[in-house]
C-alpha positions as a printed Julia matrix, in Angstrom:
214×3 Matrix{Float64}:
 -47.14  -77.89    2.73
 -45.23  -74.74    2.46
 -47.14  -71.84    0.52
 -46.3   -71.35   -3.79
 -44.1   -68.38   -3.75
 -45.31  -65.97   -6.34
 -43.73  -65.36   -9.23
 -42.42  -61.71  -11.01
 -41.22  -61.45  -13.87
 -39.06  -58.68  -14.42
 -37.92  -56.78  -16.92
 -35.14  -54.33  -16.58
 -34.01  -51.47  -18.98
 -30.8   -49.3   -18.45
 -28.12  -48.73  -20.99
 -25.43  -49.98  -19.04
 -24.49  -53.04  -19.0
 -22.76  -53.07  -15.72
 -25.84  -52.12  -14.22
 -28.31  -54.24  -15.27
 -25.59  -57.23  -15.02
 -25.63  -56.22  -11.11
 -29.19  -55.81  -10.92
 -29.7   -59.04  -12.49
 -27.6   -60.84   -9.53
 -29.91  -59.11   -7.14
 -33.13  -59.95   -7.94
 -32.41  -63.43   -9.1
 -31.37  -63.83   -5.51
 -34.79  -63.48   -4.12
 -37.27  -66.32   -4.09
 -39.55  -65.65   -6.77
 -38.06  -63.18   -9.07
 -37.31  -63.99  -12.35
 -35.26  -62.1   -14.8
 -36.75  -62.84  -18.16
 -35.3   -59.87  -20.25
 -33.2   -56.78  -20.32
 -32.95  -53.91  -23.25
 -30.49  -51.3   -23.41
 -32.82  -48.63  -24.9
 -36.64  -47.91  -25.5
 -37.32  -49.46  -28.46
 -35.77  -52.69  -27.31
 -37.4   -52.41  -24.22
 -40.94  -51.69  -25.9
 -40.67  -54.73  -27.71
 -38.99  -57.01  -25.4
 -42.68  -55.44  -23.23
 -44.56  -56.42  -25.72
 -43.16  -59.99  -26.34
 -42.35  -61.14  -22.72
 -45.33  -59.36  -20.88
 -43.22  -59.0   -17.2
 -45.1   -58.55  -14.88
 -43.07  -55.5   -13.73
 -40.72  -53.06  -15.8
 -37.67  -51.77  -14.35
 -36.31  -49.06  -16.01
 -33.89  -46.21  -16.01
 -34.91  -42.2   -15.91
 -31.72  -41.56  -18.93
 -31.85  -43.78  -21.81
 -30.4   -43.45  -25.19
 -32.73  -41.12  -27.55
 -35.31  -40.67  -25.03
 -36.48  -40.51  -21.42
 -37.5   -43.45  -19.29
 -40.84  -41.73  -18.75
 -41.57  -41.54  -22.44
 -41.0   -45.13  -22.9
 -43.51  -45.44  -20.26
 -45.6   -43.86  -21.38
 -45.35  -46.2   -24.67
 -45.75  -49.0   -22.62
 -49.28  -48.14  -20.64
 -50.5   -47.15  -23.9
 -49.91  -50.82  -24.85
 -50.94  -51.7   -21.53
 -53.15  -49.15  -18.83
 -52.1   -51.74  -16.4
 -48.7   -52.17  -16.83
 -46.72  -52.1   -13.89
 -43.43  -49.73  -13.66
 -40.52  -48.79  -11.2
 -38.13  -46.16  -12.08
 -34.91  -46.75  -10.98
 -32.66  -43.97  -11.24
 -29.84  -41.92   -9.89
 -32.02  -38.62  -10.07
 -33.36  -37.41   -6.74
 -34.27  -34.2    -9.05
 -38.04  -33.09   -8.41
 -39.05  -32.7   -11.83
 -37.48  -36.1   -12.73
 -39.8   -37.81  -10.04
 -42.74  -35.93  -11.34
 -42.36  -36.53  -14.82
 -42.13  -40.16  -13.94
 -45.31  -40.07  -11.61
 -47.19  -38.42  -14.63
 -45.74  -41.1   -17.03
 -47.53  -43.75  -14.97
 -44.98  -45.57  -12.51
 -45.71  -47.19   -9.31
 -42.68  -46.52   -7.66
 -39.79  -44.66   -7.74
 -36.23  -45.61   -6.19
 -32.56  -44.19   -6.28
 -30.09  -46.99   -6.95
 -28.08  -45.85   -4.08
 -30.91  -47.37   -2.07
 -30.25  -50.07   -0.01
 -30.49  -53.37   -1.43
 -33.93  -54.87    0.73
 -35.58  -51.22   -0.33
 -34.87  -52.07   -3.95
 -36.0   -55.36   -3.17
 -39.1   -54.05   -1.51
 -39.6   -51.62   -4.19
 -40.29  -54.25   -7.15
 -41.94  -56.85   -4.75
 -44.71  -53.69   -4.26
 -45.32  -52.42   -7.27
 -44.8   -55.67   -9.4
 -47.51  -56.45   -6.82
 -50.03  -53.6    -8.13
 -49.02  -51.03   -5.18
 -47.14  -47.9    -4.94
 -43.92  -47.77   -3.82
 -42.31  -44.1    -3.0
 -39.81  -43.67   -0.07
 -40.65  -40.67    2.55
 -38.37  -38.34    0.73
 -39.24  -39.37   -2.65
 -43.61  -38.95   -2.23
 -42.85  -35.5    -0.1
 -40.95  -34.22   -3.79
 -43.7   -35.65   -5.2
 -46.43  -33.51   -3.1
 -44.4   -30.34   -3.52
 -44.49  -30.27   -7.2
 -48.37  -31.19   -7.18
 -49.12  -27.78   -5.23
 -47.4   -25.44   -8.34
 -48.24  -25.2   -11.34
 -46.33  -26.56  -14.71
 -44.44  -24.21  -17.31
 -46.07  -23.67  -20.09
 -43.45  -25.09  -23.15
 -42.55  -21.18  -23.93
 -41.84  -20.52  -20.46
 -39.94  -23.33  -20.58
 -37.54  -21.82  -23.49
 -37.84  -18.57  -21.81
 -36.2   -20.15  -18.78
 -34.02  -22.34  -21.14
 -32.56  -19.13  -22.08
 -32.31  -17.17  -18.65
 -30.28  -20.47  -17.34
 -28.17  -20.14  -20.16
 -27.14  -16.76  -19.13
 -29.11  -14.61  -22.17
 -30.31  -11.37  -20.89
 -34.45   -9.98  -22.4
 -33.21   -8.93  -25.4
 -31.39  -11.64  -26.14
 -34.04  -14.26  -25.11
 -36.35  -12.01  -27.63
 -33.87  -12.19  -30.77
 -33.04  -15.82  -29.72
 -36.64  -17.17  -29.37
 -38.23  -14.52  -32.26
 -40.31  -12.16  -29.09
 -41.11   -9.15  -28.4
 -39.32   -7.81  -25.57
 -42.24   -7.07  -23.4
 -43.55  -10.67  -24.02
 -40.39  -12.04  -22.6
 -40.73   -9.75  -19.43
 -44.46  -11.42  -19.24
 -43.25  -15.05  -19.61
 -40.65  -13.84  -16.76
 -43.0   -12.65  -14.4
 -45.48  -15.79  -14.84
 -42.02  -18.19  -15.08
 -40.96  -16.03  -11.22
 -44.43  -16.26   -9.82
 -44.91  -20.79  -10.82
 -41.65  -21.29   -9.31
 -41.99  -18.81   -6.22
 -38.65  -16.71   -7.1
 -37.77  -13.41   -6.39
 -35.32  -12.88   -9.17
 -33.75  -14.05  -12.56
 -30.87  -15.82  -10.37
 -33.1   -17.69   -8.18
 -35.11  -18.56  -10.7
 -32.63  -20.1   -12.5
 -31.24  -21.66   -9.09
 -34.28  -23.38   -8.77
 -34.47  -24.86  -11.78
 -31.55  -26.32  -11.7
 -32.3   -27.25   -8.69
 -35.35  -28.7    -9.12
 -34.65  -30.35  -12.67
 -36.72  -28.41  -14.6
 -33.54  -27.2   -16.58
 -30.69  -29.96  -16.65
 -27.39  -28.33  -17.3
 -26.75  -29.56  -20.64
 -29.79  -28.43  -21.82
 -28.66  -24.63  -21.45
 -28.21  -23.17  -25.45
């Protein structure tokens, strides 16, 4: 008697529907993988969650209106157990961390060969992790330093942007020498020397995307 082959259920989120058309062809491939619904955006994909209770979630970092790891982070409040693999195009460290903080199991690139993205749902629809070499040693980095605070965060907004101190002050209602302070913590958190590799860095690093410069 050969043995049951176990079945996923998968859902899969991305807004485009080229993409989840292909991933659909994928996975359906594989013995035991069943596509049972796909959403286009986080509300859709909360309730499709919600009514179809996969037994994985696929889902994109860049959705319409919100994140991937915000609608995750919807999801696990429904369900703590829920099981999640963001698949992505974003290799940024700050995307992967924001994810692992969210509550995924895995994280993948979708330039990633086909029997890793295979690999990649069969784990974590599974209930285990699933983060390629380069992927978890992103992931360790940005464990050993500390986060931005949210004003740090606009403070570096601004320096990306271009804004010298006074400019961040009048643009974010500061005092001068508060801005210098938020500079010196925002240099220290991401180990920089100076404004421009600070703002190198978080670029770099996805802490700052570049439309998100004022």
């Amino acid at each position: 008697m050969k043995p049951s082959v176990e079945n996923h259920r998968i859902l899969l989120v991305d807004d485009h529907f080229v993409v989840r058309l292909g991933l659909a062809d994928l996975l359906s491939t594989e013995p035991g993988f069943d596509v049972v619904g796909e959403a286009s955006d986080g509300d859709e994909a909360l309730e499709l969650f919600l009514q179809l209770k996969p037994s994985i979630t696929v889902i994109d970092f860049d959705l319409p209106k919100t994140t991937g790891p915000e609608v995750v982070k919807k999801i696990r409040q429904h369900d703590a157990h829920a099981r999640v693999l963001m698949l992505t195009v974003s290799t940024a460290e700050e995307s992967i961390w924001r994810s692992v903080e969210a509550g995924v199991g895995g994280y993948v690139v979708k330039s990633a060969p086909r029997d890793e993205i295979i690999q990649a749902v069969r784990e974590v629809s599974c209930g285990r992790d699933f983060f390629p070499a380069e992927i978890a040693k992103k992931i360790l980095a940005r464990r050993r330093r500390p986060s931005l605070s949210p004003r740090e965060n606009d403070v570096l907004r601004c320096l990306v942007s271009g804004l010298a101190n006074k400019e961040i002050a009048d643009h974010l209602g500061l005092a001068e020498p508060t801005v210098k302070m938020h500079l010196v913590s925002i240099f220290e958190k991401l180990g920089a020397r100076d404004r421009t590799q600070a703002a190198m860095l978080a670029l770099q690093r996805g802490l700052i995307a570049p439309n998100q410069s004022i």
